[in-house]
DOFIRO-820846 format. One line per 4 residues: number of its first residue (from 1); their letters; for each residue x, z, y of N, C-alpha, C. Coordinates in Angstrom, 1 decimal, always signed. Layout:
NUM = a = X:Z:Y:X:Z:Y:X:Z:Y; ...
END
This chain:
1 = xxxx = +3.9:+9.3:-21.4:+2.8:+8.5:-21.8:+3.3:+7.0:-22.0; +3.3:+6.3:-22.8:+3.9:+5.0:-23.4:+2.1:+4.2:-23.0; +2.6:+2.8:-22.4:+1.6:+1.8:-22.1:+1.8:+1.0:-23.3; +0.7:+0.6:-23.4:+0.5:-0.7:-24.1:+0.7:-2.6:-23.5
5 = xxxx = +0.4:-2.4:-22.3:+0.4:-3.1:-21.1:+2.0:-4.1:-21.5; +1.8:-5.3:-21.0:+3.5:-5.7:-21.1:+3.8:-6.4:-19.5; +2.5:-6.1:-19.0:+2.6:-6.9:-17.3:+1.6:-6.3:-16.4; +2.4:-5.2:-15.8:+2.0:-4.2:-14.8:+2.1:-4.6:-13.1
9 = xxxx = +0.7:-4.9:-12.3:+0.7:-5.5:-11.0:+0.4:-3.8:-10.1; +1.1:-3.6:-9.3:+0.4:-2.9:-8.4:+0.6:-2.9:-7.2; -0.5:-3.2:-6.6:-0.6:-3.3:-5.4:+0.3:-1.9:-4.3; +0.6:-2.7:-2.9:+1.5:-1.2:-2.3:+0.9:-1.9:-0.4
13 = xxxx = +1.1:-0.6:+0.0:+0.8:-1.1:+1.4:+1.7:+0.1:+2.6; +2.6:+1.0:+2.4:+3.5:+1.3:+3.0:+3.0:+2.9:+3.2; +1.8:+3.0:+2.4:+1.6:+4.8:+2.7:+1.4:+5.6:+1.6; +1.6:+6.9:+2.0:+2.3:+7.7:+0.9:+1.9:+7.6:-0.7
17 = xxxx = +0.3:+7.7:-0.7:-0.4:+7.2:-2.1:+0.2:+6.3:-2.6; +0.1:+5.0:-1.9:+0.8:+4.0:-2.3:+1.7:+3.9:-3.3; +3.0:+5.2:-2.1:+4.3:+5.2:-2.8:+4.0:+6.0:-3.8; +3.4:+6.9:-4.0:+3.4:+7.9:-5.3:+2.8:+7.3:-6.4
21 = xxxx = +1.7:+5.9:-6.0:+1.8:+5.4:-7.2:+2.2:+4.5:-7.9; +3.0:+3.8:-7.1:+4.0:+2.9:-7.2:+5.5:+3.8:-7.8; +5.6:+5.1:-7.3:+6.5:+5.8:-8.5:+6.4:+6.0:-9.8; +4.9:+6.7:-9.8:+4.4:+6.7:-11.3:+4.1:+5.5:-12.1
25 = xxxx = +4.1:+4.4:-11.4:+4.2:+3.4:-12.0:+5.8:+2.8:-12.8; +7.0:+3.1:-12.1:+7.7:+2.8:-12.4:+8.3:+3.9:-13.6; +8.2:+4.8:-13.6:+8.2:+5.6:-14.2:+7.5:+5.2:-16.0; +6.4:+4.9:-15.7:+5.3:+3.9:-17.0:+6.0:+3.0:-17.8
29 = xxxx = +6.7:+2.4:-16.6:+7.1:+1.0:-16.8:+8.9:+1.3:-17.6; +9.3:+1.8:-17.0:+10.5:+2.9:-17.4:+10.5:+2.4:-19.0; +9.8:+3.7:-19.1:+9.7:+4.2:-20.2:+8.6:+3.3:-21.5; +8.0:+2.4:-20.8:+7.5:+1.1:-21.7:+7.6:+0.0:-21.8
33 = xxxx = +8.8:-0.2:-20.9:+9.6:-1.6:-21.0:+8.9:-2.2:-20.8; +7.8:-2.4:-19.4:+7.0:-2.9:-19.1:+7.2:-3.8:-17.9; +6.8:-5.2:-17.8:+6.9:-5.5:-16.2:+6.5:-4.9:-15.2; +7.4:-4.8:-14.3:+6.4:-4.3:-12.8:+6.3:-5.5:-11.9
37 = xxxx = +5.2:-5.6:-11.4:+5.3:-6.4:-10.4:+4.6:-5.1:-9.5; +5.0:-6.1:-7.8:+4.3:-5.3:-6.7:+4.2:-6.1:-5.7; +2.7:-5.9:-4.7:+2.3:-6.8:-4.4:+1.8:-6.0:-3.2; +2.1:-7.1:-1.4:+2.0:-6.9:-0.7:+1.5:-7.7:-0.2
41 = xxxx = -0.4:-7.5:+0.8:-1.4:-8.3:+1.2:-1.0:-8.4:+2.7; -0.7:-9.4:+3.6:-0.7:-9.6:+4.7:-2.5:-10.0:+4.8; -3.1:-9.2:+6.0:-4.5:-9.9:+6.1:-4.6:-10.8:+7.6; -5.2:-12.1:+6.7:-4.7:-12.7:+8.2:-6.2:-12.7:+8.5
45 = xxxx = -6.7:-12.7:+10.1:-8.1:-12.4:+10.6:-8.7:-13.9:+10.3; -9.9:-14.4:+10.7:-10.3:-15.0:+10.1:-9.8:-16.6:+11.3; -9.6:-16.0:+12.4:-9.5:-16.9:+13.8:-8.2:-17.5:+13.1; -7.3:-17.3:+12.6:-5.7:-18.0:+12.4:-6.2:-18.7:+11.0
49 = xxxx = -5.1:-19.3:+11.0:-4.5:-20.2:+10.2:-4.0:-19.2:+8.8; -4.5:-19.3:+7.6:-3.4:-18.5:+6.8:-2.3:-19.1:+6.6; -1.7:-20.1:+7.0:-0.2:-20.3:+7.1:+0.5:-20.1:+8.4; -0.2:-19.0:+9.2:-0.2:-18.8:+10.3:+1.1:-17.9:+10.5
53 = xxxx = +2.4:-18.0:+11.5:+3.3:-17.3:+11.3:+3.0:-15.8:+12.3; +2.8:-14.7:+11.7:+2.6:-13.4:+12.2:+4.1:-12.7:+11.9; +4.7:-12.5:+12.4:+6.0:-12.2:+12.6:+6.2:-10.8:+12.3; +5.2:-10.3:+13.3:+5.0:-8.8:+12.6:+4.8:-8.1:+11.7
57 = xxxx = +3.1:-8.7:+11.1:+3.0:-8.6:+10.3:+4.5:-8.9:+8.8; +5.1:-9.9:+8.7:+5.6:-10.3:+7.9:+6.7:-9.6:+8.6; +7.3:-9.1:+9.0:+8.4:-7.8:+9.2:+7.9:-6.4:+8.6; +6.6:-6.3:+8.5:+6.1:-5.0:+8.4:+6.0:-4.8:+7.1
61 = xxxx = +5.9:-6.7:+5.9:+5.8:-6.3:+4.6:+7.2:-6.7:+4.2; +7.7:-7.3:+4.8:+9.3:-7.0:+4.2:+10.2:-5.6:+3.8; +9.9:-4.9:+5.3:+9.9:-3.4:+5.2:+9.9:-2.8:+4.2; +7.9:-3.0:+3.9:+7.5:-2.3:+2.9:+8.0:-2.5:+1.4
65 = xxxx = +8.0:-3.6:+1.2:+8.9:-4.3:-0.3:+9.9:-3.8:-0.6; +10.6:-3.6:+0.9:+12.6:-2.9:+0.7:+12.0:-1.6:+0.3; +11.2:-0.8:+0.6:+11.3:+0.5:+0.2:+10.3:+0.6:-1.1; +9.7:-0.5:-1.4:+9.6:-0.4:-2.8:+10.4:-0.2:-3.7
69 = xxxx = +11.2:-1.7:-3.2:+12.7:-2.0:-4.2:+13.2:-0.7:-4.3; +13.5:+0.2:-3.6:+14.3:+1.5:-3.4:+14.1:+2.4:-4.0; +12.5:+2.8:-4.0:+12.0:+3.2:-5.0:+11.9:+3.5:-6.4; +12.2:+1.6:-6.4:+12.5:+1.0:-8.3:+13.4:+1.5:-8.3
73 = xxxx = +14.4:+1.6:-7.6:+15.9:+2.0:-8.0:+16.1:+2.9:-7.9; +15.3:+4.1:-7.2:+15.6:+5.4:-7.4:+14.8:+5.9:-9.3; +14.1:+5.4:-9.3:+13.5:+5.7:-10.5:+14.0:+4.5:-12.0; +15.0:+4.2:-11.6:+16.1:+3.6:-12.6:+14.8:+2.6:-13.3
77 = xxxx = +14.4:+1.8:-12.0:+13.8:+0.8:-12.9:+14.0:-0.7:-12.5; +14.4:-1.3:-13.2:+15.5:-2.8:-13.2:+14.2:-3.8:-13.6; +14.6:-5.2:-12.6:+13.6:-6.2:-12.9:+12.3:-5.9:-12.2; +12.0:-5.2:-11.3:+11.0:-5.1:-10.4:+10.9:-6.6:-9.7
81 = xxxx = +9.9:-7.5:-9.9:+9.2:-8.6:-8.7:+8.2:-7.8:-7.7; +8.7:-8.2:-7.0:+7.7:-7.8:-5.5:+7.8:-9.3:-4.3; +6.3:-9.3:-4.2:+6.5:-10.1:-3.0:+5.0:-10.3:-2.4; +5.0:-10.6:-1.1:+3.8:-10.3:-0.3:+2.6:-11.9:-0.3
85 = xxxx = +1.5:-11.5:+0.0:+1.0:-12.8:-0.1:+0.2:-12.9:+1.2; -0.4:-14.1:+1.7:-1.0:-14.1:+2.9:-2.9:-14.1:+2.3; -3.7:-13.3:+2.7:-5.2:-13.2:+2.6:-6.0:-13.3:+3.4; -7.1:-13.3:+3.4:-8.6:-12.5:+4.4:-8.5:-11.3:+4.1
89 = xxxx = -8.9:-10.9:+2.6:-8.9:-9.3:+2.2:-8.2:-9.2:+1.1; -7.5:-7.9:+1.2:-7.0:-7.4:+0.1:-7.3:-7.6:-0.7; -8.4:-6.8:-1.4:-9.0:-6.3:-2.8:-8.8:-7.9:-3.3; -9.9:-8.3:-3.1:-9.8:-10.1:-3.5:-8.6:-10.7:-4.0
93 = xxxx = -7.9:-10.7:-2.8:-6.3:-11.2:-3.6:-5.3:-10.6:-4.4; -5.7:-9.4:-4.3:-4.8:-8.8:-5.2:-5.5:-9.3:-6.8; -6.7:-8.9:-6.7:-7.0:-9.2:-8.2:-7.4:-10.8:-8.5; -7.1:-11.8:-7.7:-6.5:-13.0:-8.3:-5.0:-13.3:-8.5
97 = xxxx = -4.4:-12.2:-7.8:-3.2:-12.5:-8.3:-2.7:-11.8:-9.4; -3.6:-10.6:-10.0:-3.4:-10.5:-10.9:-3.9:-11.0:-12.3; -5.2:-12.2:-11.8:-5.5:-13.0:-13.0:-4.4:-14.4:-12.9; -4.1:-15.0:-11.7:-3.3:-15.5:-11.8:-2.1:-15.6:-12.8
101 = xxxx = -1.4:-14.2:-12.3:-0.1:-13.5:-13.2:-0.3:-13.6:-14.7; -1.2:-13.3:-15.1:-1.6:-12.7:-16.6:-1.5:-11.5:-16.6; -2.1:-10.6:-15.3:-1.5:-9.1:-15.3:-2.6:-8.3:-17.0; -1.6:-7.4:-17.4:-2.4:-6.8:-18.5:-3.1:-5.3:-18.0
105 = xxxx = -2.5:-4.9:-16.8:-2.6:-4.1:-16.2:-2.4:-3.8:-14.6; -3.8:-3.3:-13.9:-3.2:-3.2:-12.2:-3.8:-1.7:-11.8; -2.6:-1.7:-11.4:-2.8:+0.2:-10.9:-2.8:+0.1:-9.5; -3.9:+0.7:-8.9:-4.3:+0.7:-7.5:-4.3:+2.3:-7.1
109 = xxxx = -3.3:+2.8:-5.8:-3.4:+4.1:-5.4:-4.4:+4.1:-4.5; -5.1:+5.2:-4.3:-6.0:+5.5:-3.3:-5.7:+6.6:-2.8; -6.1:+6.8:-1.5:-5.6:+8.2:-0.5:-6.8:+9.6:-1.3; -6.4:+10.7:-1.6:-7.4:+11.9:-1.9:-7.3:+12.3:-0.3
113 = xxxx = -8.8:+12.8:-0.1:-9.1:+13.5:+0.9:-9.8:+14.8:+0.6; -9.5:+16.3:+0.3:-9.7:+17.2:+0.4:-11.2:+17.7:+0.9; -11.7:+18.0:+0.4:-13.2:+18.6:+1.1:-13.0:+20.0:+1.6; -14.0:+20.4:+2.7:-13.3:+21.9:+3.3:-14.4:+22.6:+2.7
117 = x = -14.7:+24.1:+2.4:-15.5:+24.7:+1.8:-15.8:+24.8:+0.7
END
């Protein structure tokens, strides 16, 4: 499937969905010479400072980014940007950072949960 898209944002957070669609994104992107960008939300609680240094946290999205990167590279995709930002909430910052960007497109994975019966 060829995009039309020329600047692709998607959000990632270190679990499996995530990664599968952060594959199939690269994969898109692959094959339509499309930018990827990828974007990792640190949430800071409302009590801190958002320039607040959480160490953890910001080890935890470093992490996640490297196994992005890895990702891109497993799926032979070159010129991947990734980098994390500090928030309250996700949802929110991600989609100003993708009006910010000029994203033409943002792919968000969500977890399926199976129904029994």
């Amino acid at each position: 499937m060829r995009l039309d898209a020329k600047r692709l944002l998607v959000p990632v957070n270190g679990k499996p969905y995530s990664e599968r669609t952060f594959r199939w994104a690269c994969q898109m992107a692959r094959e339509s010479k499309t930018e990827l960008h990828a974007v990792y939300v640190i949430e800071v609680p409302l009590e801190l400072s958002l320039e607040s240094e959480i160490s953890s946290d910001i080890n935890k999205g470093e992490e996640i980014l490297a196994r992005i990167e890895a990702i891109a590279s497993e799926e032979k995709y070159k010129g991947l940007q990734a980098r994390f930002l500090r928030a309250r909430q996700a949802g929110p910052a991600v989609v100003l950072e993708s009006e910010d960007r000029f994203m033409d497109l943002l792919i968000v994975g969500v977890p399926y949960n199976r129904r029994f019966g």
